[in-house]
C-alpha positions as CSV (number, residue, x, y, z in Angstrom):
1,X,-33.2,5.5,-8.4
2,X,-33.5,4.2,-5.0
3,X,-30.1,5.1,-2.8
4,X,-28.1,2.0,-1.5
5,X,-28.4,1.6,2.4
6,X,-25.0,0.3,4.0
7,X,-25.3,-2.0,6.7
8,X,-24.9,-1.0,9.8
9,X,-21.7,-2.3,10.6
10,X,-20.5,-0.5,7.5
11,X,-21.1,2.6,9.2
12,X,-19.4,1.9,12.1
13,X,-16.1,0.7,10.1
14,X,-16.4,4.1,8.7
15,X,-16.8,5.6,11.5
16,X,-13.4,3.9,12.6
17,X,-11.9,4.8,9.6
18,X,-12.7,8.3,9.6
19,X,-11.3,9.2,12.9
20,X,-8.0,7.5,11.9
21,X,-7.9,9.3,8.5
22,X,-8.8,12.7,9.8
23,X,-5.9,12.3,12.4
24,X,-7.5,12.1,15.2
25,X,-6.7,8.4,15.8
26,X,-2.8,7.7,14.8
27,X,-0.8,4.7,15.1
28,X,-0.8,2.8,18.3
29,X,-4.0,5.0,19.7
30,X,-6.9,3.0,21.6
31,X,-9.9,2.6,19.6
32,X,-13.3,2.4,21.1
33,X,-14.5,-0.7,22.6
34,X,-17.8,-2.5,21.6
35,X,-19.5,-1.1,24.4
36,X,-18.4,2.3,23.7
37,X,-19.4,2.3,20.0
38,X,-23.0,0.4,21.1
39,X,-23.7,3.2,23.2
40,X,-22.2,6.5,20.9
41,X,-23.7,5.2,17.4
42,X,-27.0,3.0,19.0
43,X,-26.4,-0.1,17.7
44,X,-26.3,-3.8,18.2
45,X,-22.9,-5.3,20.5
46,X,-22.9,-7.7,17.3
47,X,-22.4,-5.1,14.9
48,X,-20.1,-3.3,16.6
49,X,-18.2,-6.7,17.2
50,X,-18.9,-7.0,12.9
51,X,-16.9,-4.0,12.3
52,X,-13.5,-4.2,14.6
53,X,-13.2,-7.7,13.6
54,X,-13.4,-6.9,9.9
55,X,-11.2,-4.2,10.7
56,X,-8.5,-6.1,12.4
57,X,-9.0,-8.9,9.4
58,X,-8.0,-6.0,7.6
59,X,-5.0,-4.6,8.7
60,X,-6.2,-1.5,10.3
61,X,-6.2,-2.4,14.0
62,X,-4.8,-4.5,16.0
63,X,-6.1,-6.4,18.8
64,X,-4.3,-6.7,22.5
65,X,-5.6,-9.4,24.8
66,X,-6.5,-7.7,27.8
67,X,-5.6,-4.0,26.6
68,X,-8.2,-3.4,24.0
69,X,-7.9,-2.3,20.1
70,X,-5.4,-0.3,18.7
71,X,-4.7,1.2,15.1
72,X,-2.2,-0.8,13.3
73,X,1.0,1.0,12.2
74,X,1.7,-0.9,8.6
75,X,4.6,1.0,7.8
76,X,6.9,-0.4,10.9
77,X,5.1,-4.2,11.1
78,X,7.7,-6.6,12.0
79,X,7.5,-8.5,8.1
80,X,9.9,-9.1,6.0
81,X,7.4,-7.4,3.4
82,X,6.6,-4.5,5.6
83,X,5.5,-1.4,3.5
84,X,8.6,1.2,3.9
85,X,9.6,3.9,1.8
86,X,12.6,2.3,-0.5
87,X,14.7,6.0,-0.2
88,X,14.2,6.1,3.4
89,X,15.6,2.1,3.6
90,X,18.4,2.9,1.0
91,X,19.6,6.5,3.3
92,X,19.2,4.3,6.6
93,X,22.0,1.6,5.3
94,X,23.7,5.4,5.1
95,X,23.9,5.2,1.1
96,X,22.7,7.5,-1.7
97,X,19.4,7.2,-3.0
98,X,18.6,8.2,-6.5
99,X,15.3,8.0,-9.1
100,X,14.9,8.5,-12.8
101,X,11.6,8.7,-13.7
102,X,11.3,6.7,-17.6
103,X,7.6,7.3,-17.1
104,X,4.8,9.6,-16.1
105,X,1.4,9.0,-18.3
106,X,-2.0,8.3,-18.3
107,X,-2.3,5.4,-20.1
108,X,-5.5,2.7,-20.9
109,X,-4.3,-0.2,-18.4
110,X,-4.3,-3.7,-19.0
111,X,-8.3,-5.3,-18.8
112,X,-6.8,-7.3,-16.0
113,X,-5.6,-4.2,-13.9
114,X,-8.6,-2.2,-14.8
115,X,-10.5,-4.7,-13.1
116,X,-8.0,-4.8,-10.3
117,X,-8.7,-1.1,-9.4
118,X,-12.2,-1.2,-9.8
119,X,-11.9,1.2,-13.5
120,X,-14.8,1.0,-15.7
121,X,-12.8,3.1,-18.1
122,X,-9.8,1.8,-17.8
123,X,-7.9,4.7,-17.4
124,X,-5.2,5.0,-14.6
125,X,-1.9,6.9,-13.6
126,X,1.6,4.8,-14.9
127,X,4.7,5.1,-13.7
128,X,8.1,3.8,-14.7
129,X,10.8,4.9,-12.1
130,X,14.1,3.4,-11.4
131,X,15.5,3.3,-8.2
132,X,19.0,3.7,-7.5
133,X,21.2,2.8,-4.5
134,X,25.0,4.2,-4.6
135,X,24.3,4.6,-8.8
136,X,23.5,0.6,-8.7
137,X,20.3,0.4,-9.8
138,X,18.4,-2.0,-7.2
139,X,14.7,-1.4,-7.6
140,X,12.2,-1.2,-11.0
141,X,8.9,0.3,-9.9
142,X,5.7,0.2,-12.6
143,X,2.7,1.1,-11.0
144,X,-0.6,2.1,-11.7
145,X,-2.7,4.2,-9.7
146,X,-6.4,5.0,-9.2
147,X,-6.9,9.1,-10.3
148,X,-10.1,8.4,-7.9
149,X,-7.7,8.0,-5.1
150,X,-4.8,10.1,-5.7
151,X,-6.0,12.5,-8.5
152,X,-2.6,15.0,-8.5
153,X,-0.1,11.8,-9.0
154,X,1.1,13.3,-12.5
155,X,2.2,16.6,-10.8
156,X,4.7,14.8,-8.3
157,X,8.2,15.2,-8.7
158,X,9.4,11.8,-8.0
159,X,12.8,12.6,-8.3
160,X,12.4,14.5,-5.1
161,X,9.8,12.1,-3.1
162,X,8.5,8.5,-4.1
163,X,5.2,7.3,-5.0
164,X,5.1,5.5,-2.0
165,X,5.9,8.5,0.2
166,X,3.2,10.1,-1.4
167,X,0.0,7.8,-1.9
168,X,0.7,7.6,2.1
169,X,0.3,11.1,2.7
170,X,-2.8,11.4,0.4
171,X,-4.5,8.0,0.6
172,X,-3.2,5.8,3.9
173,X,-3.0,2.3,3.7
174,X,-6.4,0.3,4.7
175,X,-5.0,-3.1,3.2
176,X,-2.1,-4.3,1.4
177,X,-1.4,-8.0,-0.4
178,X,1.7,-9.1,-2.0
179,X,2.5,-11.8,-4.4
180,X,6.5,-12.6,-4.1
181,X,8.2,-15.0,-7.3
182,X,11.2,-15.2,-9.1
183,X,11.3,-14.8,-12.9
184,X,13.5,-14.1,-15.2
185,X,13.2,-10.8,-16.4
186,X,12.0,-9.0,-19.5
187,X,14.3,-7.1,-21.9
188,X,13.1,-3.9,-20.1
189,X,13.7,-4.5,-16.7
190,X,17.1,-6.2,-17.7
191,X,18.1,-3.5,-18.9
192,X,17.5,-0.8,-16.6
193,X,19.1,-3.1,-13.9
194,X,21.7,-3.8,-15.8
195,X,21.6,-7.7,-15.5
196,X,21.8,-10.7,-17.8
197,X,18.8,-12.2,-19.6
198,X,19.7,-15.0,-17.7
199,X,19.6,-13.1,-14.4
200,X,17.1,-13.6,-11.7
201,X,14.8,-10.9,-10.3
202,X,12.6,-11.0,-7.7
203,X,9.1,-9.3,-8.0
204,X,7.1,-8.4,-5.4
205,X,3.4,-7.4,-6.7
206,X,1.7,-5.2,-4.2
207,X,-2.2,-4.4,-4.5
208,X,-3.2,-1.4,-1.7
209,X,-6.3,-0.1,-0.7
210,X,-7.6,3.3,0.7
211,X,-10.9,4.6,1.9
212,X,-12.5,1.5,0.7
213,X,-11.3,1.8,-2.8
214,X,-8.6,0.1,-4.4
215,X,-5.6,3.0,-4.9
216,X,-2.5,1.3,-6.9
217,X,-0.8,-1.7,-8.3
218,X,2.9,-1.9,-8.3
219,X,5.5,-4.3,-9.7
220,X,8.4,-3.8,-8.0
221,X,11.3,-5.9,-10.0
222,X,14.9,-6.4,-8.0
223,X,18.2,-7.7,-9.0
224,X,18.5,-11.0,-7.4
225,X,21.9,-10.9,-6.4
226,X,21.4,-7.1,-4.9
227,X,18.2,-7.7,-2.8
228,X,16.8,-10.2,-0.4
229,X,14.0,-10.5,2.1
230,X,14.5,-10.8,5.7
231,X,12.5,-10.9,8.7
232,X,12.7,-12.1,12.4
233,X,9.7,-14.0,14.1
234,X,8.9,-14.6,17.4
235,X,6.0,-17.8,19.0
């Protein structure tokens, strides 16, 4: 079977990607220009233009008229759905943060999912973990996650860090989409926020990617009357 050739400009994203996953490119760092990257990997100025522009497209950098590129830092973006750690949000309001953990499993995920996370078998990591702020629950976190990505997720304690904590440590955030709506909830989530049939919840669906491969899907449920969105803009 004849191997599959990348095009060129896939090697240079990687390239890109590499230095900032090994470290030695971090958050805010200069990244090389065109120029730079036509001369260090020999090729064209158009595929080197290809691959930061897919790259800022993405997420990953960042571009600064006048400066140059820089590595995006998606975990302090000025969005009212930035990516933060919910127990790091909950302790900086200066309140208690607390999880139970109703489910740790391996589990055959929905055809839909599966297709989601790129899993020909199906098969993925689920989780089930309520999130607690001063004993009121605020947050219901399901997610599935991709053993391809982050192949130790059933050994974490996640009564000690949070899923999110950890898929950043082992698989950094390339790309990220969310879906916001409001629905009433299921029995489930209901109950483990303690709310009313009736009651609203807001979900936020969140899809990330990591080293080119799609790592997790997570529904993250919230008490309406406990949680809003907020962010400040400036044109």
């Amino acid at each position: 079977m004849n191997a599959v050739v990348k095009p060129l400009y896939e090697l240079v994203k990687n390239h890109v990607l590499g230095r900032i996953r090994s470290g030695e490119l971090k958050p805010g760092a200069r990244v090389e220009s065109e120029y730079e990257l036509v001369r260090a990997l020999k090729v064209s100025r158009m595929t080197a233009n290809r691959a930061l522009r897919e790259l800022v497209q993405s997420g990953v950098l960042a571009r600064v008229p006048g400066s140059g590129t820089f590595v995006a830092d998606l975990r302090s973006a000025a969005h009212p759905l930035q990516i933060r750690n919910i127990a790091a949000e909950i302790q900086g309001r200066g309140h208690v943060h607390r999880a139970r953990v109703m489910l740790k499993e391996l589990v055959k995920c929905p055809a839909e999912i599966a297709r989601l996370l790129g899993l020909s078998d199906g098969l993925a990591f689920h989780s089930l973990i309520v999130h607690h702020e001063n004993e009121a629950p605020l947050q219901v976190e399901e997610r599935f996650v991709n053993p391809f990505v982050a192949p130790d997720y059933m050994s974490v304690d996640f009564t000690r860090t949070t899923p999110h904590e950890y898929l950043m440590a082992v698989a950094p955030l390339e790309r990220v989409e969310h879906v916001v709506r409001a629905m009433a909830p299921n029995p489930t989530v209901a109950s483990l926020l303690q709310l009313e049939l009736s009651e609203p919840v807001l979900l936020i669906e969140r899809t990330t990617w990591s080293q080119e491969l799609p790592a997790s899907f997570a529904c993250l449920y919230h008490a309406g009357s406990r949680f809003e969105l907020r962010g400040v803009f400036s044109i």
